[in-house]
C-alpha positions as CSV (number, residue, x, y, z in Angstrom):
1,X,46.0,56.8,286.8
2,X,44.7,53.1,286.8
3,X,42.1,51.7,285.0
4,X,39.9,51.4,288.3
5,X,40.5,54.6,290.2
6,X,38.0,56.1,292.0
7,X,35.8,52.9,291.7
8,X,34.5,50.6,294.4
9,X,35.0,46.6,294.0
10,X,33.2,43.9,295.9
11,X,35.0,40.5,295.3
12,X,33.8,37.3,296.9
13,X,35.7,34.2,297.8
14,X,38.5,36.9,297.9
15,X,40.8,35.0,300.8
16,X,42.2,32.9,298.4
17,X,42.8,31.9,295.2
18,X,42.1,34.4,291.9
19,X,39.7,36.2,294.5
20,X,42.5,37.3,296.2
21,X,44.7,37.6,293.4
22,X,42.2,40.0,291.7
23,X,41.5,42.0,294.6
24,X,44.8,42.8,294.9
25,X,45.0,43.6,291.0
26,X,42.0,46.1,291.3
27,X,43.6,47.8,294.3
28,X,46.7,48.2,292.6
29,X,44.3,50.1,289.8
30,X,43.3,52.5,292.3
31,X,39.6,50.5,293.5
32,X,38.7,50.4,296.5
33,X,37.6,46.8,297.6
34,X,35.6,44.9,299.7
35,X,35.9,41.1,300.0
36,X,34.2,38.4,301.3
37,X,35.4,35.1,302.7
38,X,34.2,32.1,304.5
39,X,37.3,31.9,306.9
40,X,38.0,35.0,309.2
41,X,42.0,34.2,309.6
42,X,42.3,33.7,305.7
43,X,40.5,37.5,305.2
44,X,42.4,38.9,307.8
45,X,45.4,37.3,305.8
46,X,44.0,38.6,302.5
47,X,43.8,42.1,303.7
48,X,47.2,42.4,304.2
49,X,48.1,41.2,300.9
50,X,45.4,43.7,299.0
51,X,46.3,46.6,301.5
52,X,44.8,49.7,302.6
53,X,41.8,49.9,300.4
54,X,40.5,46.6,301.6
55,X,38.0,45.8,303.5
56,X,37.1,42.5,304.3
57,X,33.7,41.0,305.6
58,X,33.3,37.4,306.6
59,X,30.2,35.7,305.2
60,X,29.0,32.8,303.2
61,X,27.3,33.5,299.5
62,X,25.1,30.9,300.1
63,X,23.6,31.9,303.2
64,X,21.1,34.8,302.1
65,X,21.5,36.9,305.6
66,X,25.0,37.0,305.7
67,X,24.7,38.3,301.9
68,X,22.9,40.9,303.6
69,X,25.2,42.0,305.7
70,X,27.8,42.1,303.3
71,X,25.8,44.4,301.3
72,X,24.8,46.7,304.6
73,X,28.4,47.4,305.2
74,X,29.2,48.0,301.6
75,X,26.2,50.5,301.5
76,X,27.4,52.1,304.9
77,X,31.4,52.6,304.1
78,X,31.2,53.1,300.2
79,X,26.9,53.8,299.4
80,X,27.3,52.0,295.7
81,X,29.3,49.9,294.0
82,X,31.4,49.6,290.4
83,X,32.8,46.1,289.8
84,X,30.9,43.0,291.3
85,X,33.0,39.9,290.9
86,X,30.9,37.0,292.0
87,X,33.5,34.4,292.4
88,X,32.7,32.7,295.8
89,X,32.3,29.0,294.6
90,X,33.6,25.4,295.1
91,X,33.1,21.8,294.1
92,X,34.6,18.3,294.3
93,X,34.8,15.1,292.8
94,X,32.2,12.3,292.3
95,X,30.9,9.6,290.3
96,X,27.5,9.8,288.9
97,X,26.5,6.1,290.6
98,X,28.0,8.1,293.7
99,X,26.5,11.5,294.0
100,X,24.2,12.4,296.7
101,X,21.6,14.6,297.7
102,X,24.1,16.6,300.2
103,X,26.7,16.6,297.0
104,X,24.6,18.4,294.8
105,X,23.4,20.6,297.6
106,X,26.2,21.7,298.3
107,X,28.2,22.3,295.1
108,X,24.7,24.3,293.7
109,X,24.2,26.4,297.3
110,X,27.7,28.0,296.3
111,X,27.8,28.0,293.1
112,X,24.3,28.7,291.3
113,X,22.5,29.7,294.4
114,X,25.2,31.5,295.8
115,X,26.2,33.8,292.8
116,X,22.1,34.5,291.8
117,X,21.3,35.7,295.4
118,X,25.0,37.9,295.2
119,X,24.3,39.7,292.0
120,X,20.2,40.1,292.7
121,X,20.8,41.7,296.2
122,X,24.0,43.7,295.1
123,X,21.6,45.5,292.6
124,X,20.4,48.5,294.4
125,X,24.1,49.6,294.2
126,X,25.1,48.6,291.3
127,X,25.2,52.0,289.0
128,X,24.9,52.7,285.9
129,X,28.1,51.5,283.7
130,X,29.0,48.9,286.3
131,X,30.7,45.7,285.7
132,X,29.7,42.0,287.0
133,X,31.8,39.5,286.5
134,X,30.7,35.9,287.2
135,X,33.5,33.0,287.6
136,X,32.4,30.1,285.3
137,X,34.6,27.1,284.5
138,X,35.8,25.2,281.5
139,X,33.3,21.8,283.2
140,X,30.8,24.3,281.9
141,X,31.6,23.9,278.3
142,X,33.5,20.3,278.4
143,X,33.2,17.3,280.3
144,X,35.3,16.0,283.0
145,X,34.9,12.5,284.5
146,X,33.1,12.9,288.2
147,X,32.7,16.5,287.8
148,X,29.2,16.7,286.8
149,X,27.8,18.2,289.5
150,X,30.3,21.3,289.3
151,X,30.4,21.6,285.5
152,X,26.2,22.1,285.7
153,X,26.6,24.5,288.3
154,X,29.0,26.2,286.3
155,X,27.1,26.0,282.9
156,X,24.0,27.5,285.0
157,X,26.7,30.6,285.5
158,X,26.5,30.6,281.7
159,X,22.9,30.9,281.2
160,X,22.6,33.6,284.0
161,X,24.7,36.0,282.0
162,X,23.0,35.4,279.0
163,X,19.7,36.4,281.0
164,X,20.8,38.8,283.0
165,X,22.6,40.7,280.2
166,X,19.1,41.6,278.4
167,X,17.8,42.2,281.7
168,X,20.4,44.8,283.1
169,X,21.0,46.3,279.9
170,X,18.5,48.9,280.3
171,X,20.6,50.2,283.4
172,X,24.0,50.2,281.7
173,X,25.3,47.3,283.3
174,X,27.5,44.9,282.4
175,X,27.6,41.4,283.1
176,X,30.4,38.4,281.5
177,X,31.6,35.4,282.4
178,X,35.5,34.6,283.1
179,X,36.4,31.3,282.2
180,X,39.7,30.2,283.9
181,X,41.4,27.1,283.1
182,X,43.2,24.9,285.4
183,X,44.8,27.5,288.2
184,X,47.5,27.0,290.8
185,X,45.1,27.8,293.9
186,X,44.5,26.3,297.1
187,X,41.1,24.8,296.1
188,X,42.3,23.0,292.9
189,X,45.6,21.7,295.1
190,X,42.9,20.8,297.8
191,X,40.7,18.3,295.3
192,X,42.9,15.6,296.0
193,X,44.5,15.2,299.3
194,X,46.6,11.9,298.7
195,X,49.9,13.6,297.3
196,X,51.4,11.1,295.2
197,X,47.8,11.4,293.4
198,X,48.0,15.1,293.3
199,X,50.9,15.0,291.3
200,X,49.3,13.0,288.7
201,X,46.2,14.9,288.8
202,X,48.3,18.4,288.1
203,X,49.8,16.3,285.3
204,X,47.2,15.4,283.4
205,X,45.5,19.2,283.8
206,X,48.8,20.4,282.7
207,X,48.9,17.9,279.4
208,X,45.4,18.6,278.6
209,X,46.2,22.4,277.4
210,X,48.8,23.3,274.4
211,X,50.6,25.6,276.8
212,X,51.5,23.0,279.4
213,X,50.9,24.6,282.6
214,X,48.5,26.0,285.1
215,X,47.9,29.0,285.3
216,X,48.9,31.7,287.6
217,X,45.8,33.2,289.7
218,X,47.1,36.8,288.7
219,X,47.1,35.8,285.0
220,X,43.6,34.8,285.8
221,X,43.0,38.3,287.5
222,X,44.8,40.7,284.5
223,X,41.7,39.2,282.5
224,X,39.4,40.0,285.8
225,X,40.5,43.7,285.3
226,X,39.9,43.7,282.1
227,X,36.4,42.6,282.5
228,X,36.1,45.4,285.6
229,X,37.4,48.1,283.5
230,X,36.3,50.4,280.6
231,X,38.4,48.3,278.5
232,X,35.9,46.0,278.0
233,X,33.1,48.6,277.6
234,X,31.3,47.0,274.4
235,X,31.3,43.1,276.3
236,X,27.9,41.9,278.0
237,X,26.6,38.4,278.2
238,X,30.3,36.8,276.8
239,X,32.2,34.6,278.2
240,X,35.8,35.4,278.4
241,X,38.3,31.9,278.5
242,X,41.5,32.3,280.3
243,X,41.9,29.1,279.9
244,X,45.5,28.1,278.1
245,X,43.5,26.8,275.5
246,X,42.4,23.8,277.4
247,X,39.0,24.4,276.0
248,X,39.2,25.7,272.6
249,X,41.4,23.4,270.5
């Protein structure tokens, strides 16, 4: 028996990444689970990896029709849904004299925009005792040099749980933020391109934590499960740090 069987999963930004890695965690506790992806090849790749119960459906969280569609096809092949991770997100780096109008657009259409408009249309499936999970971020909490823009995006994540908590309660569901530290994914590797930089850069994330590494996306996803599962059946409106105590000490 796993802690998910029987239960039906939508996961976005699931082609990569702790997406991925958690979409294969909750199929390998018995979920059946639909993920979403920007990049057709990568969920086609992603499938492979979660298996049988996947189902993947291309589609950007920011754009509210393709949300939409997502959510048709869930309601056609499954009619409700359990777990709601809301993970589809993104940002880059860039100083405050620097950032521009298209900067900010973009970081907050994923990020804020993209993860209100995924949990408000996903609700006429949600049932009662679901679980939503948002993705927040350490930036929320802490600052990072250049990083503003994500770290408010990710500190609006914050403030929608709180809300939405209270709000939802009434219905049984369950919404929490999970907080990963530095992880070894393709978007962190991807914020800096120039390699000899790169290095650095996963240097100093790995110093700034007692523990010394990055994480793995699965560690990342054990937490995602927990969060998705009657184990955490008395947690609404927390955050939840994975983080290697990057943020807490």
């Amino acid at each position: 028996m796993g802690k998910l069987d029987g239960k039906v999963a939508v996961v976005t930004g699931a082609n990569s990444g702790i997406g991925l890695a958690s979409a294969q965690r909750f199929a390998a506790e018995g979920a059946r689970v639909f993920i979403t992806g920007r990049r057709q090849k990568e969920l086609d790749e992603a499938v492979a990896l979660v298996g049988e119960q996947a189902h993947a459906i291309q589609g950007d969280v920011s754009k509210l029709e393709d949300l939409d569609r997502m959510y048709d096809a869930v309601r056609s092949e499954a009619g409700h849904i359990d777990v709601l991770f809301a993970n589809a997100g993104g940002g880059s780096f860039m100083p405050l004299a620097d950032i521009t109008e298209e900067h900010f657009d973009g970081i907050f259409d994923a990020n804020a925009k993209g993860t209100l408009f995924t949990v408000q249309k996903a609700l006429p499936l949600l049932v009662e005792g679901s679980s939503v999970i948002l993705t927040g971020s350490t930036t929320g909490s802490t600052g990072v040099p250049a990083f503003s823009v994500y770290g408010a995006s990710k500190a609006a994540i914050r403030s929608f749980a709180r809300h939405w908590a209270i709000e939802l309660a009434p219905r049984g569901i369950r919404i929490n933020v999970l907080v990963p530290g530095a992880t070894s994914t393709p978007g962190l590797h991807g914020l800096v391109t120039d390699e000899e930089q790169r290095q650095g850069f996963v240097a100093t994330l790995k110093a700034q934590g007692p523990m010394g590494r990055l994480a793995d996306p699965f560690e990342i996803a054990s937490a995602a499960v927990f969060l998705a599962s009657p184990d955490s059946s008395f947690m609404t409106g927390s955050e939840l740090f994975a983080d290697g105590g990057a943020a807490q000490i």
